[in-house]
N, C-alpha and C positions, 0 to 999 in steps of 0.2 A: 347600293352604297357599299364600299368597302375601305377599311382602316386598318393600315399593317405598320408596326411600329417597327421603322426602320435601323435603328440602333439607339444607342444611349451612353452615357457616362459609362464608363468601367477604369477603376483603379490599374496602372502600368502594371502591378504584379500581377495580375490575374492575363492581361494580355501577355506577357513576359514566359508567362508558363506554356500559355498555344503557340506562343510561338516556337519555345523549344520544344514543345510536342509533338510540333508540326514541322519544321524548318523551311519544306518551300511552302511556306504559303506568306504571298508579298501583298496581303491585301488589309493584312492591321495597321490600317490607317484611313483616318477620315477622311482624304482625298479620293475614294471614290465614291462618297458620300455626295460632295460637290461637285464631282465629274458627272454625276449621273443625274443628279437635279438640275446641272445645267443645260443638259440635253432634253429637257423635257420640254422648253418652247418649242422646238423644233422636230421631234422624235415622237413620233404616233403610235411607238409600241407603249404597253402597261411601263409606268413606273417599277415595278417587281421584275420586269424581264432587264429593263434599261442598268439596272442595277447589281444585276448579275453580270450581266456582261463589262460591266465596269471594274468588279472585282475579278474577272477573268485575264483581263490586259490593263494592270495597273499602270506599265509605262504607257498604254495611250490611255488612262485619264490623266496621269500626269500632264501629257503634251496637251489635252484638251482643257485643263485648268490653267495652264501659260498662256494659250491660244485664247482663249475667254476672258481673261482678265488682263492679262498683259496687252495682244494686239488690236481686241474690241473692245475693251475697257469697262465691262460686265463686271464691278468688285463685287458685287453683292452675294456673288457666286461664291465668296470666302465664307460667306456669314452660315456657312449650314456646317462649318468645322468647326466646334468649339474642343477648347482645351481647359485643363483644369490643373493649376500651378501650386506649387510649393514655394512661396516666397519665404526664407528665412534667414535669418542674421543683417536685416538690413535695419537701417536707422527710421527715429519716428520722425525725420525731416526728407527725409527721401520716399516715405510711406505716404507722403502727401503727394510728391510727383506717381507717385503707382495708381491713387487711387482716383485721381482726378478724373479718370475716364469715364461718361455715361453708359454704357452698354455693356458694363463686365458688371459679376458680381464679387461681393469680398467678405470676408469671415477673417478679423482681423484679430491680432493678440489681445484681452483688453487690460490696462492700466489699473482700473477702477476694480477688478475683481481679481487680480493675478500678486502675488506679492513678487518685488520687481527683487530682480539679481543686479550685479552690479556688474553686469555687461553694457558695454556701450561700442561704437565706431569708432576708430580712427580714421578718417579721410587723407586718401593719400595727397590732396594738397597741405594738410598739416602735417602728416609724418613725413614727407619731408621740408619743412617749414623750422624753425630756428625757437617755434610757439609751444613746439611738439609737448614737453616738457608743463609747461603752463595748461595749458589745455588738459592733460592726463590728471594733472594739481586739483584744477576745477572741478570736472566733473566728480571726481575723488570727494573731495568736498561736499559737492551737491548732494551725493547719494550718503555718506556719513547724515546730512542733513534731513532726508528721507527717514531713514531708519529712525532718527531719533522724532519726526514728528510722527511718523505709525505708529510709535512706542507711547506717545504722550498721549495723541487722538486717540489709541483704542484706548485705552483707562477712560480720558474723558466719556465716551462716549458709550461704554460699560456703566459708568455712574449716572449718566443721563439720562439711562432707557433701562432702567435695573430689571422693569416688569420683561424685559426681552431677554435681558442676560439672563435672568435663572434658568433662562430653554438652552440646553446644549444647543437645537438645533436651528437657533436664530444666532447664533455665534458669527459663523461666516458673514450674515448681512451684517452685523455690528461692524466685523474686521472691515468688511469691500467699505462701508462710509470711511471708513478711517484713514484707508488704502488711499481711494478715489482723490483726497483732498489731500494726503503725505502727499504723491504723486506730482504737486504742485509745481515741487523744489527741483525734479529733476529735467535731465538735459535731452534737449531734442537728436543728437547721437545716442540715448537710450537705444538697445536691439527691441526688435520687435520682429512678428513674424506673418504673415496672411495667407490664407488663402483665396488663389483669384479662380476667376470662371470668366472665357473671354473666348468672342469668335475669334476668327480668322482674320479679318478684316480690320476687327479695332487692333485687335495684336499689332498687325502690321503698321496702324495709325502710332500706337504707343513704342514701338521700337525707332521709326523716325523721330519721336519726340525724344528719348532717351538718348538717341544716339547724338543730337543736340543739345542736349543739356550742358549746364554751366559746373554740374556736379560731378569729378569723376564717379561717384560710389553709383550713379545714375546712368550714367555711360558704360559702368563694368555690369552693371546689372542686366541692360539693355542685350549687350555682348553675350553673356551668360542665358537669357532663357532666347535669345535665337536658337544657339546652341542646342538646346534642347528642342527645339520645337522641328528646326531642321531636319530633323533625323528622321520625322516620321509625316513630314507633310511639307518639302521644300518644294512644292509646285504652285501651293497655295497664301506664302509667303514673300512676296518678292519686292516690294518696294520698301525695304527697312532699312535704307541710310539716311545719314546724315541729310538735310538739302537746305536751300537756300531759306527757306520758310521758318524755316525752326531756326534756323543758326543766328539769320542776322534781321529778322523783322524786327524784335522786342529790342534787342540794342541801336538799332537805328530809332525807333520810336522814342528811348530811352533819351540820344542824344536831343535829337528836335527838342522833346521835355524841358529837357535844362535849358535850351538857348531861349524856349518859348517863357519859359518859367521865370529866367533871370530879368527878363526886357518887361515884365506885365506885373500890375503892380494886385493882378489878382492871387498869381501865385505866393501873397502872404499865409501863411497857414492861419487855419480860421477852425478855434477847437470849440467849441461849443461844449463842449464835457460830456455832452451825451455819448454811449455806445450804440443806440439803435435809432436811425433818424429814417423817417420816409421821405427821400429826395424827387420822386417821381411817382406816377398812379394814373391808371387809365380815369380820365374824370368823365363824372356820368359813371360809374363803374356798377351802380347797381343796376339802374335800368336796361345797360350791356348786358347784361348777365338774363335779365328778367325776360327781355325782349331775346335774346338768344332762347331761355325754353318754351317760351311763345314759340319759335321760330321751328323749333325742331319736334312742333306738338302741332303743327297746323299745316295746311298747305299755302299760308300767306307770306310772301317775300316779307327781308328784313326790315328795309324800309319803311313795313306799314305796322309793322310788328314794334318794330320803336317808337314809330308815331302812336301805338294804342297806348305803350304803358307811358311815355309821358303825360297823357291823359288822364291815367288812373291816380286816385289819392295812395295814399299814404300805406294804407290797409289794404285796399287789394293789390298794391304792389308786393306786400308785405306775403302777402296769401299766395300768391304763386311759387316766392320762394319754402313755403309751407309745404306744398305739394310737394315740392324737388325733394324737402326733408322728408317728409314722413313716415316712408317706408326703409328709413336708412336705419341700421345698428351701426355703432360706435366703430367696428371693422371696416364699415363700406365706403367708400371714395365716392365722394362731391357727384352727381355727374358732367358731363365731357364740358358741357355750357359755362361750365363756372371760369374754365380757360382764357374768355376772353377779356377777362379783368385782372391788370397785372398790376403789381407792384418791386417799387427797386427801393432796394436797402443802405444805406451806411450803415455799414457796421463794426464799432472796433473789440474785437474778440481775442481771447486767450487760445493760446496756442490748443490747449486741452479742450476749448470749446470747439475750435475750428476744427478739431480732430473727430467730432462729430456733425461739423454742421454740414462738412461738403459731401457725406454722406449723402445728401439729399441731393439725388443727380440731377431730378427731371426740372431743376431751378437752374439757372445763369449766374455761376460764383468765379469771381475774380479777384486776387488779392493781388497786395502789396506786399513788400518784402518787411520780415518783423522789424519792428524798431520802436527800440529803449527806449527813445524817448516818450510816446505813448504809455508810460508804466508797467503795473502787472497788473494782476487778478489773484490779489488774496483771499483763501478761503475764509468765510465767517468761523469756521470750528476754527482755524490757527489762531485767530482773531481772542476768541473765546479763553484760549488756553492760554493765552498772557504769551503765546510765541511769535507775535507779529514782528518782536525786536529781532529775533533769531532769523526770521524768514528772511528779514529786510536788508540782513548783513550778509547773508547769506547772494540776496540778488546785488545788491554794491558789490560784491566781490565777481559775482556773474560778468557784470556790466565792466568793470574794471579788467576783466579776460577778454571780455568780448573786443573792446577797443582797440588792444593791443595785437590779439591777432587777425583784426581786422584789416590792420594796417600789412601782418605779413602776407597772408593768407585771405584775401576780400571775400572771397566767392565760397567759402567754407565757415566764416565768423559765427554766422545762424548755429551751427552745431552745438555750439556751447552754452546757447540762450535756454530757457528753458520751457517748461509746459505756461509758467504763468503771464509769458512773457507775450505780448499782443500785437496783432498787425491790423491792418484797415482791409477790411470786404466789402466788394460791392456785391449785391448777391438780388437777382429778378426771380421775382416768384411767379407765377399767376394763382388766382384767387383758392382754386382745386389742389395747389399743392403746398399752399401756405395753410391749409385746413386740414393738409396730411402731417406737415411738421406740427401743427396746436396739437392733433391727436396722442402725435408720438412724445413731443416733446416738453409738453404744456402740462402731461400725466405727473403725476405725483410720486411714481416711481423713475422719473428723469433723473439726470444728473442736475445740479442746483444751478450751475452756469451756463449751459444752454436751456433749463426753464425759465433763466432770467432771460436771456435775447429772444427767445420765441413769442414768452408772455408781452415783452415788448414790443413786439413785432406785430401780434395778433391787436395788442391795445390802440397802435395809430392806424391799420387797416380798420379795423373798426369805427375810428373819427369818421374817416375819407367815404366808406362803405359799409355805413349800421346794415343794410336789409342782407348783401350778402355776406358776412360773414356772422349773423345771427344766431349761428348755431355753432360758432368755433368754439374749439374746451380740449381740457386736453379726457384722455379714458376716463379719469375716474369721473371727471364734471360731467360726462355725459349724461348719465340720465337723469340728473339735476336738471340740466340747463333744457334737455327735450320735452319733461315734464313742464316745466315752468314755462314753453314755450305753445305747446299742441293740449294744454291744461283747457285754454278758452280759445282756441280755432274756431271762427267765425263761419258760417253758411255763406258768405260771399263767395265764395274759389268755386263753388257749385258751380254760379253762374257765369264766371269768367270766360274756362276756356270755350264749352260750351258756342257762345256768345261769339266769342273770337273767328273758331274754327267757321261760321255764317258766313265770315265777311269773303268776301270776293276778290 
């Protein structure tokens, strides 16, 4: 056996420097990374020899990563290039089209911990728009409105928790509560900044989205990290325009919408008040679950594997998902089994929460476009401080911008909306990764508005499926809830699989 670590991340300066060290040498770059891994279904020499010689005649790995994925159609051949981005000075409504992607990762500016400048976007469908003016007014507004509730909330909240104030060094956690919920009032054109980490492959998926987008600041951004990426790996990038898919499926689906919407008397809107509804659910979802680690603890097809635990009561269905637990700490993920139990959400969330929620990739999150009419999300501390009149004039006055340049400017109006301001999600979980959000976001060190939709979230999966999600919580309930679970574990599970593994 042998293990050679073929390359890694390295910061542009540091390549920058061998390069002028060196000047011929044309092979800093991840495309013969990808040239040479794709030679390997078919190339009998060592990976180590394949690879040298890749970096010896870069222009033919070039040609043979055109060749691979352009005339055989091999993309995957991109995915061993990753790159590592500086995204900065973009808006926190465009930071939603960046981040939407599953297989990049991101390190975003955060709100909640940063005290905010009063930088923001202008979008060039409003500058030049006739709104220009009005919009500059608002945001202006909003963020005066900012400083003065960070100003009120930290006092409040220095008075609140005095035994924390007299510590210099719980200062900062006092300020970031204070921050996180000021934060409310401001406008989604706030600047923000991230860092991304992304193959080749999704790169090139997210630059045909961008180049489609309804956003110019979406489209120039698109334009902008090609730019960059070109330079040093244009063999491995090639399908990044605009096309038929991204441009006009969601405005054609949009049109149908309306014609279907106006003729059926289902499309009345039907609000129920609720923010977190479970519209859908693998039913039977515990026994799926329970019969799946039957299934992958036995050599008995599914079939019989289902048939055993509807058989069993209560308790020893109970007991198997025990086993699954038992050796798990508060860190470790579900195992793989718990996948086949899904659930779909309604959910209507605050811009600030969504800004965490689609964080969670390995879920199915689709929204709608924000709208006013759905409300806000005022923070309880605002609430607290007698400033809910302040906040509330503050979003009438939002709402009354938004309108107006709605009508000049359509496709740019969301910019002026703000954090508190809510859209509708539908969002598919399976059972394994709604146990990962309880974890993360269920903790007591959460932010308060996504503990409220997770905890909601966790409470109707739990109607639907007591046995598998018996053990959801978020960090800190953990060893509460393990204790008071595996306190009185029964000698039944002894004899189950045992038992099971017999049958033929």
């Amino acid at each position: 056996m042998k293990v050679h670590l073929a390359g890694f991340n390295v910061d542009t300066k540091v390549l920058e420097e061998l390069q002028d060290n060196n000047p011929r040498r044309l092979d800093i770059t991840p495309e013969v990374i990808s040239a040479a891994y794709a030679r390997i279904s078919r190339d009998p020499r060592p990976i180590e020899q394949i690879r040298q010689d890749a970096r010896k005649e870069v222009e033919g790995a070039r040609k043979s990563n055109s060749t691979i994925i352009f005339k055989m159609g091999h993309h995957s051949v991109a995915e061993h290039a990753v790159f590592n981005l500086d995204i900065v000075g973009v808006s926190r409504l465009a930071m939603e089209e960046v981040e939407k992607f599953r297989l990049c990762s991101y390190t975003e500016k955060s709100q909640r911990y940063i005290t905010l400048e009063i930088d923001f976007i202008i979008p060039e469908e409003i500058e030049n728009s006739s709104c220009k003016d009005l919009f500059i007014k608002t945001i202006r507004r909003q963020n005066e409105a900012y400083g003065r509730f960070f100003d009120v909330l930290k006092r409040q909240v220095f008075n609140k928790y005095p035994d924390l104030a007299k510590d210099p060094k719980k200062h900062g956690l006092l300020e970031g509560w204070a921050k996180e919920d000021a934060r409310y009032i401001t406008s989604l054109a706030t600047s923000s900044q991230v860092g991304q980490t992304v193959n080749a492959r999704v790169f090139e998926l997210l630059l045909r989205r961008f180049a489609s987008s309804k956003l110019s600041e979406v489209r120039n951004l698109g334009a902008m990290l090609y730019d960059e990426v070109a330079q040093v790996a244009p063999s491995i990038v090639i399908f990044h325009q605009a096309n038929d898919r991204d441009n006009k499926t969601y405005p054609q689906l949009r049109d149908l919408s309306g014609q279907l919407c106006s003729v059926s008397k289902a499309s009345e809107a039907v609000n129920t008040g609720e923010d977190v509804e479970l519209v859908e659910y693998t039913s039977g979802g515990d026994d799926i679950v329970a019969a799946s680690l039957l299934h992958a603890s036995s050599n008995i097809d599914y079939q019989r594997c289902i048939s055993i635990v509807k058989s069993l009561s209560r308790e020893d269905k109970l007991n198997i998902f025990k086993i699954s637990w038992k050796n798990l700490q508060f860190y470790d993920s579900l195992l793989r089994e718990f996948e086949y139990a899904n659930l779909t959400f309604n959910l209507v969330v605050s811009s600030a929460c969504f800004g965490q929620l689609k964080r969670h990739r390995m879920s199915t999150i689709t929204g709608q476009e924000y709208d006013v009419s759905l409300g806000v999300t005022i923070p309880e501390s605002i609430k607290e401080a007698g400033e809910q009149g302040c906040f509330m004039a503050m979003v009438d006055e939002t709402n009354r911008a938004y309108e107006e340049i709605k009508r000049d400017a359509p496709e740019a109006a969301a910019y002026v909306l703000t954090n508190s301001h809510r859209k509708r999600v539908l969002m598919k979980v399976n059972a394994r990764e709604l146990y990962h959000i309880s974890r993360l976001r269920e903790d007591a060190h959460a932010q308060w508005d996504i503990q409220n939709i997770s905890r909601n979230m966790v409470a109707k999966a739990k109607e639907v499926m007591p046995l598998t999600f018996g053990l959801a919580c978020g960090k800190d309930k953990y060893n509460e809830i393990y204790h008071n679970t595996f306190g009185c574990l029964t000698k039944v599970v002894k004899a189950i699989l045992p038992e099971v593994r017999k049958i033929k």
